[in-house]
C-alpha positions as CSV (number, residue, x, y, z in Angstrom):
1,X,14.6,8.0,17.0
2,X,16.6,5.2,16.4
3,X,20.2,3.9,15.6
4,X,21.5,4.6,12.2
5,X,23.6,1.9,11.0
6,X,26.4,2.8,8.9
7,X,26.2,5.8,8.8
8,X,30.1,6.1,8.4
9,X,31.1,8.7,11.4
10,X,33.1,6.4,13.2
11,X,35.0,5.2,10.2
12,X,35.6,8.5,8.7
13,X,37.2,9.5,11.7
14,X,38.8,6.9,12.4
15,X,40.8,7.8,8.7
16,X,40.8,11.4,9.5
17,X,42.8,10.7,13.1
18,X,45.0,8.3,11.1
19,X,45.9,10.4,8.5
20,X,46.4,13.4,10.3
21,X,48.7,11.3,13.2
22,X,51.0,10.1,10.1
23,X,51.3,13.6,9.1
24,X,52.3,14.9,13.0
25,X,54.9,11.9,12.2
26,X,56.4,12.5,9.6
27,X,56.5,16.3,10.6
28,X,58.2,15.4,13.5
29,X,60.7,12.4,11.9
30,X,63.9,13.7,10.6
31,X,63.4,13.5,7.0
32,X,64.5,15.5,3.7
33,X,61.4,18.1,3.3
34,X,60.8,16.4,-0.1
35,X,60.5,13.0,1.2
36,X,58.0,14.7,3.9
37,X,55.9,17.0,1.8
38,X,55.5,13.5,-0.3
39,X,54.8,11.0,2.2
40,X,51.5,13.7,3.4
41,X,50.7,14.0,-0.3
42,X,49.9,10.6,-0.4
43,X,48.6,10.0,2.8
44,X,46.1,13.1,2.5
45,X,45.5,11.5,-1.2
46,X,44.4,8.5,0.1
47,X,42.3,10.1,2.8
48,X,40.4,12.2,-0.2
49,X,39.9,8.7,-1.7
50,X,38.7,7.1,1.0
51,X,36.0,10.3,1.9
52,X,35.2,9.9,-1.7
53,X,34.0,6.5,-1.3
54,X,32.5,6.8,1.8
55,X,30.6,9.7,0.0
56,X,29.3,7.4,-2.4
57,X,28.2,4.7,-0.3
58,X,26.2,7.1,2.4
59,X,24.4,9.0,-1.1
60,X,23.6,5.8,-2.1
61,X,22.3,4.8,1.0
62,X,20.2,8.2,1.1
63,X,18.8,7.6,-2.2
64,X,17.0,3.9,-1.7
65,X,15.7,5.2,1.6
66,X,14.2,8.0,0.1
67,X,13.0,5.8,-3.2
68,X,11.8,3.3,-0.2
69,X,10.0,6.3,1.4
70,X,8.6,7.6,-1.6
71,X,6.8,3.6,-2.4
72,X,5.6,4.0,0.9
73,X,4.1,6.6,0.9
74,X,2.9,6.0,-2.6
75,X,1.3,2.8,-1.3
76,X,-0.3,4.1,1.9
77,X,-2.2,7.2,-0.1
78,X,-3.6,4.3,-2.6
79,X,-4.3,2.3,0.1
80,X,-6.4,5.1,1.5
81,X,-8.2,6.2,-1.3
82,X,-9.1,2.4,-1.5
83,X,-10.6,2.3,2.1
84,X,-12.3,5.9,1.7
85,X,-14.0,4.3,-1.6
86,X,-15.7,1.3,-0.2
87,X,-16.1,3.3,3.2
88,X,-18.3,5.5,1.3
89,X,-19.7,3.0,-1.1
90,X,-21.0,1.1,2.4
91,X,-22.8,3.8,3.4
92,X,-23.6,4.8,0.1
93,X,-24.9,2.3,-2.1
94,X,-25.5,3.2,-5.6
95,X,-28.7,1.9,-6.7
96,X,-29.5,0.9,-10.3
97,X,-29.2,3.7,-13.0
98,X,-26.0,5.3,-11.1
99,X,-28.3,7.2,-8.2
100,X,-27.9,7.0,-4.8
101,X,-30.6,6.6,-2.6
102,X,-31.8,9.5,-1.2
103,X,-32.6,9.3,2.7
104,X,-35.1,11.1,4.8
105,X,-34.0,13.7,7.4
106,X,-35.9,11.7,10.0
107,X,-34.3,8.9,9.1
108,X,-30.5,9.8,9.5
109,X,-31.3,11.5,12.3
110,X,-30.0,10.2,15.9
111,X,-32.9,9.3,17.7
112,X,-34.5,7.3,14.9
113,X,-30.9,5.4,14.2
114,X,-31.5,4.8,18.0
115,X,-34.5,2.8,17.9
């Protein structure tokens, strides 16, 4: 398969270490409990905000891919229909009054398309 491209692992980690090494911190710094409980408010705030918005880009992503997919897909069954048409017309040529010739069995068969 091959390399997704922003697919925003490496950066939501990247928050997600952040955030929870300022949190060891300021557990660990010697602070007033309200100045600590706080400071992790805002910094798991800001990590919500950030997830949130790396949420949004990734579905957004998702969703022209998958409207992408679905054109494709859309164009490649019209584009076969297409083909299976004049495939069929070519072997099949409608003569006038909307009949189509009708052929022998001798004549379809394999030795006489042979020879």
């Amino acid at each position: 398969m091959t390399t997704r491209d922003g697919d925003g692992g490496f950066v939501l980690g990247l928050i997600a270490g952040a955030a929870l090494g300022a949190a060891g911190a300021m557990l660990l710094a010697p602070k007033a409990g309200a100045e600590t409980r706080e400071g992790l408010a805002n910094g798991f705030y800001g990590l919500g905000q950030a997830a949130r918005e790396k949420w949004m880009d990734l579905s957004e992503t998702a969703s022209a891919a998958i409207d992408k997919g679905r054109e494709a897909y859309e164009q490649a069954v019209t584009e076969g229909r297409e083909s299976n048409a004049r495939s069929t017309e070519a072997r099949h040529p409608v003569v006038a009054g909307g009949a189509r010739p009708r052929s022998s069995p001798a004549a379809s068969s394999p030795a006489a398309q042979n020879s």
